[in-house]
Legacy VTK file of the C-alpha trace (Angstrom):
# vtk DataFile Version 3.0
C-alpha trace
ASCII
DATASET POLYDATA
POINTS 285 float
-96.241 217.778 -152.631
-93.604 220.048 -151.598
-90.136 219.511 -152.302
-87.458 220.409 -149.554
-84.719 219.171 -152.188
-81.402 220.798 -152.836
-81.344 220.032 -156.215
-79.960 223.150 -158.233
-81.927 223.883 -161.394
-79.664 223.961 -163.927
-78.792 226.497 -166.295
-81.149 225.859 -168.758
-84.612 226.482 -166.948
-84.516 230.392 -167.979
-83.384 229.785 -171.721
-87.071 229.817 -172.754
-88.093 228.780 -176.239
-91.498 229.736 -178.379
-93.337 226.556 -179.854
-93.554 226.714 -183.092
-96.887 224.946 -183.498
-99.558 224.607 -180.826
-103.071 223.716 -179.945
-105.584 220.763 -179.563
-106.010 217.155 -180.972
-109.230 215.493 -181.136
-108.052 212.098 -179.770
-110.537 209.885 -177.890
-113.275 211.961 -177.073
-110.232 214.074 -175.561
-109.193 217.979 -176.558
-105.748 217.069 -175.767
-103.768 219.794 -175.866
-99.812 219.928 -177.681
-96.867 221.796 -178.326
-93.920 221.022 -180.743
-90.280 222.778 -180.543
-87.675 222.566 -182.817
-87.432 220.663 -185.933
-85.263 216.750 -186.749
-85.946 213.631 -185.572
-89.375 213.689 -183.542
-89.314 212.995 -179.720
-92.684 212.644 -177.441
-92.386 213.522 -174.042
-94.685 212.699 -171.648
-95.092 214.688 -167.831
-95.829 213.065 -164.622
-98.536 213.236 -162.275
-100.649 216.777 -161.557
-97.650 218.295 -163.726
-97.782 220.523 -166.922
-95.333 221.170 -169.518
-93.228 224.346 -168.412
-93.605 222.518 -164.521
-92.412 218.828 -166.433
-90.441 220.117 -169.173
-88.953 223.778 -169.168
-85.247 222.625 -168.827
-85.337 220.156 -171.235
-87.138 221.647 -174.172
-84.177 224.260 -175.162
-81.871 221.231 -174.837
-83.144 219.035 -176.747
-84.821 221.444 -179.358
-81.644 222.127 -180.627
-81.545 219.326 -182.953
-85.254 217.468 -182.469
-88.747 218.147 -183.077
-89.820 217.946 -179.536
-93.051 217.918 -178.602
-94.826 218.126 -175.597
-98.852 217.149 -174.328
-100.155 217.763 -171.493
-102.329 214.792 -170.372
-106.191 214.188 -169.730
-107.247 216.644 -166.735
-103.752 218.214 -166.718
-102.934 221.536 -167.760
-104.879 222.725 -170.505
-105.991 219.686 -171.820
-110.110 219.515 -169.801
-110.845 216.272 -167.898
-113.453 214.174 -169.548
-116.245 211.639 -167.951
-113.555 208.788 -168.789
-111.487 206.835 -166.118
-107.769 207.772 -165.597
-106.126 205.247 -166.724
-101.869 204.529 -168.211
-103.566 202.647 -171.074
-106.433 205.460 -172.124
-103.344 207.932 -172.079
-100.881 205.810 -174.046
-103.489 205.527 -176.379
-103.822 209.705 -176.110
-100.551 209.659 -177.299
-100.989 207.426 -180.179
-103.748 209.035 -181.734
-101.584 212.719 -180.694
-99.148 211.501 -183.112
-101.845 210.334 -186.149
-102.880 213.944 -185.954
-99.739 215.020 -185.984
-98.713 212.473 -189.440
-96.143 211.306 -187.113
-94.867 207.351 -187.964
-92.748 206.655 -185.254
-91.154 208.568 -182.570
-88.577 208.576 -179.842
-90.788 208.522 -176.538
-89.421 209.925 -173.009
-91.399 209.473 -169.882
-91.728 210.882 -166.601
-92.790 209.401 -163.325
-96.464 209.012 -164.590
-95.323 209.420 -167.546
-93.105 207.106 -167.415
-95.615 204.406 -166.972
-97.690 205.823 -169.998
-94.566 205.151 -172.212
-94.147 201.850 -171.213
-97.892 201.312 -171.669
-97.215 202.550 -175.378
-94.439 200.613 -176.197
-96.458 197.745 -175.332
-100.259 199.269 -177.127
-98.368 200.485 -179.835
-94.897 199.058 -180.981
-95.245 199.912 -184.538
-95.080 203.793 -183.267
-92.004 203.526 -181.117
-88.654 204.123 -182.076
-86.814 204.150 -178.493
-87.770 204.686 -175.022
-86.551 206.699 -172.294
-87.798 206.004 -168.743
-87.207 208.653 -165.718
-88.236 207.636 -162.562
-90.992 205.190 -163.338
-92.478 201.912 -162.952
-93.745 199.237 -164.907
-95.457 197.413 -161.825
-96.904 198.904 -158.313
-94.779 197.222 -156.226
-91.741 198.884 -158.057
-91.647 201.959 -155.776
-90.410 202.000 -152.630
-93.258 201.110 -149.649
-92.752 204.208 -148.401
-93.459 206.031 -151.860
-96.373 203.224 -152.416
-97.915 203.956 -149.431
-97.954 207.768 -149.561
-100.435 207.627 -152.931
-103.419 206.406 -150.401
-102.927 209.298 -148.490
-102.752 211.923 -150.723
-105.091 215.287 -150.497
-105.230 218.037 -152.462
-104.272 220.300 -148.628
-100.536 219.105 -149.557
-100.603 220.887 -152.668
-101.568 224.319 -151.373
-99.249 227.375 -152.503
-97.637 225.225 -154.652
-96.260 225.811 -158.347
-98.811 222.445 -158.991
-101.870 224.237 -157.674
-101.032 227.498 -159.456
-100.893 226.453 -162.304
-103.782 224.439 -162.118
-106.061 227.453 -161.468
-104.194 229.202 -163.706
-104.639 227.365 -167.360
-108.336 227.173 -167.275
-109.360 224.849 -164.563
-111.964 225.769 -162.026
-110.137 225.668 -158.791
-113.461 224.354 -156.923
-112.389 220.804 -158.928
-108.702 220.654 -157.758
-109.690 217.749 -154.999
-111.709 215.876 -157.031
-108.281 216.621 -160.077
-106.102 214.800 -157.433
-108.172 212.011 -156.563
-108.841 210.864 -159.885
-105.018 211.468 -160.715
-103.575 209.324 -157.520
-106.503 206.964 -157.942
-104.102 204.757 -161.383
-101.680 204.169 -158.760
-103.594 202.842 -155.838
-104.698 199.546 -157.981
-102.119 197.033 -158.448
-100.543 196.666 -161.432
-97.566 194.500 -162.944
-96.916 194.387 -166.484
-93.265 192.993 -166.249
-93.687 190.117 -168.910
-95.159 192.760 -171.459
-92.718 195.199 -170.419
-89.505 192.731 -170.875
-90.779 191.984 -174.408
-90.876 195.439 -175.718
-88.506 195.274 -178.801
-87.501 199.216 -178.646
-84.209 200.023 -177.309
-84.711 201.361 -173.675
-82.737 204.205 -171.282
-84.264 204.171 -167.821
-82.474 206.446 -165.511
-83.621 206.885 -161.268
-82.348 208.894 -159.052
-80.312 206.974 -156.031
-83.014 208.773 -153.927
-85.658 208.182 -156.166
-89.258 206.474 -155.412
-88.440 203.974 -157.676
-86.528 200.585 -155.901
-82.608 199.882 -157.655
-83.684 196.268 -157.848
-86.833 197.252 -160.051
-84.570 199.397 -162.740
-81.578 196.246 -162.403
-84.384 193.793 -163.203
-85.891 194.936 -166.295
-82.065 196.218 -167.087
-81.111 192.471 -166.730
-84.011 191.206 -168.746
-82.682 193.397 -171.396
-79.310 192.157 -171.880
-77.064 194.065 -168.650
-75.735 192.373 -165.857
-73.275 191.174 -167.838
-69.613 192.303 -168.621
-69.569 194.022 -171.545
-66.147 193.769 -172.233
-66.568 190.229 -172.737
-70.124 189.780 -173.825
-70.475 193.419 -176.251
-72.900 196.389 -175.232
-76.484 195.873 -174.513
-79.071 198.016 -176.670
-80.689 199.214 -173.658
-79.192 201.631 -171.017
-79.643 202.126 -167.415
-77.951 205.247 -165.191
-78.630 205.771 -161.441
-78.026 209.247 -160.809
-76.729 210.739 -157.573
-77.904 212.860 -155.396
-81.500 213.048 -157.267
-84.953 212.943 -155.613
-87.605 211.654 -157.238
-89.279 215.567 -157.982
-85.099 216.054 -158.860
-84.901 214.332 -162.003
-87.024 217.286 -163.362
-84.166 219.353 -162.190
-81.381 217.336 -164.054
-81.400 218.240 -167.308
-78.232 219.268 -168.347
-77.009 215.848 -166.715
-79.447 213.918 -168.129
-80.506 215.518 -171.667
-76.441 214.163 -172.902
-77.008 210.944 -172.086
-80.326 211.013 -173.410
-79.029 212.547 -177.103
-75.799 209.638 -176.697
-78.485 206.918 -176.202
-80.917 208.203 -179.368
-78.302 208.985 -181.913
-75.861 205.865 -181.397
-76.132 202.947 -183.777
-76.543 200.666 -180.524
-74.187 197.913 -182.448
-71.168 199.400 -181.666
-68.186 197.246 -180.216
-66.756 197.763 -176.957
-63.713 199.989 -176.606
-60.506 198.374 -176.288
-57.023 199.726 -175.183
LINES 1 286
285 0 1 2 3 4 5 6 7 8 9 10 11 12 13 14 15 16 17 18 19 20 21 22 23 24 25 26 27 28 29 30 31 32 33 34 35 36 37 38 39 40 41 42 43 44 45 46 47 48 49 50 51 52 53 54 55 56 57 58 59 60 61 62 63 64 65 66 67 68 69 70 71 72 73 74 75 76 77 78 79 80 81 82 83 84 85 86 87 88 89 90 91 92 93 94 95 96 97 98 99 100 101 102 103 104 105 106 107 108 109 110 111 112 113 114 115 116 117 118 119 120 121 122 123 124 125 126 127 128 129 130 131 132 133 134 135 136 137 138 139 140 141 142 143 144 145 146 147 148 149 150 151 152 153 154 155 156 157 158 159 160 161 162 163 164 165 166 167 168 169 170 171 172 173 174 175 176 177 178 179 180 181 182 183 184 185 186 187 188 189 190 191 192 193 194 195 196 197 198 199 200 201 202 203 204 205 206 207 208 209 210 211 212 213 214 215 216 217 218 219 220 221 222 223 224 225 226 227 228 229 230 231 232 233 234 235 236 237 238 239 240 241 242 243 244 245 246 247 248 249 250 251 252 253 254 255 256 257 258 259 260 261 262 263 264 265 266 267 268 269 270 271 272 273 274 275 276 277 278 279 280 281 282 283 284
């Protein structure tokens, strides 16, 4: 889809960074292909739907390079990674991303999610706890009915025609794909969201600490993000009642395609959330 946003990029999409390791896992019958920046505390992120990781990720991997090992997959049938004879599905690629890390010799991460992404993260927080550190969420949803109808309804009628001479379909014939296979690449992509799905109870027992930050033009519904936030310990003044572990922002004048723009908004918030002790006591005059 096309994006008419005005959303500026940021300063940080042209300070481009070299991986210093790349190539492909053997995960689950998958050739899943990775990249890892920078070196600290490891970090996962995870790009949403049809996207790649210089489309997903280019402003954020300078950022948060500086003082992470960040590292970046691109997902089954995206990018370089080939599509397999294997349903779509958020579970099969949370479980991409577990066996991405076992290759790696990676414990436990941070994970940050995108949009599609972001439902893969919550899918691996609740497949694989053990693996998780903390959780960042932009702009998804941990049950259909989470995005707005309009947004909902839109992923029936998606064709590959609204992708034409766009950065998605570039890149997409350009990283190895056959172009002839970019409708059948879409309709296997939209097809996880067009069957319902709900996983709030699983979701509101995940034990990680969580961030989850929408845009306040996002797809995703405010009441959605305040629900799980609530479930998690907000809705509550924490002057009185002492700082939740989890987080939630609602950024302004963001789309839902604008969140990729945000970095150097959101990457701060994201570094506050991963390095604080999450006990701290609320600030007093």
């Amino acid at each position: 889809m096309k994006s008419k946003s005005t959303e500026t990029t940021g300063t940080t999409a042209s300070r481009a960074v070299k991986p210093a390791e790349s190539g492909y896992a053997d995960v689950n019958g998958l050739k899943l292909y990775y990249e890892v920046y920078g070196s600290g505390k490891p970090i996962v992120l995870i790009h949403g739907s049809f996207m790649t990781i210089p489309l997903n990720w280019s402003p954020f991997i300078p950022l948060l390079a500086k003082d992470r090992k960040v590292i970046v997959a691109e997902m089954q049938g995206h990018g370089r990674t080939s599509d397999i004879p294997r349903a779509l599905s958020y579970e099969s690629m949370a479980d991409d991303v577990a066996g991405l890390l076992r290759h790696l010799k990676i414990d436990s991460t941070d994970l940050l999610g995108y949009s599609m992404g972001g439902g893969v993260a919550f899918q691996f927080a609740v497949r694989h706890p053990k693996q998780l550190r903390r959780l960042v969420i932009l702009s998804g949803a941990y049950a259909h009915d989470g995005w707005w109808p309009d947004a909902e309804a839109g992923f029936a009628t998606a064709t590959a025609d609204q992708f034409k001479g766009t950065a998605i379909k570039k890149q997409y014939d350009s990283l190895g794909n056959d172009p002839a296979h970019f409708p059948e690449f879409v309709k296997k992509v939209i097809s996880i969201d067009l069957k319902p799905y709900d996983w709030s109870k699983e979701v509101k027992k995940i034990t990680a600490p969580l961030f989850m930050a929408i845009g306040d033009v996002d797809g995703v519904r405010y009441e959605h993000a305040l629900e799980l936030f609530r479930a998690r310990g907000g809705g509550k003044m924490g002057d009185l009642h002492g700082l939740p572990k989890s987080r939630l922002a609602i950024i302004p004048g963001t789309t839902h395609i604008g969140m990729t723009k945000r970095a150097d908004w959101l990457v701060p918030m994201i570094t506050d959330f991963l390095d604080s002790d999450l006990n701290a006591t609320p600030p007093t005059f």
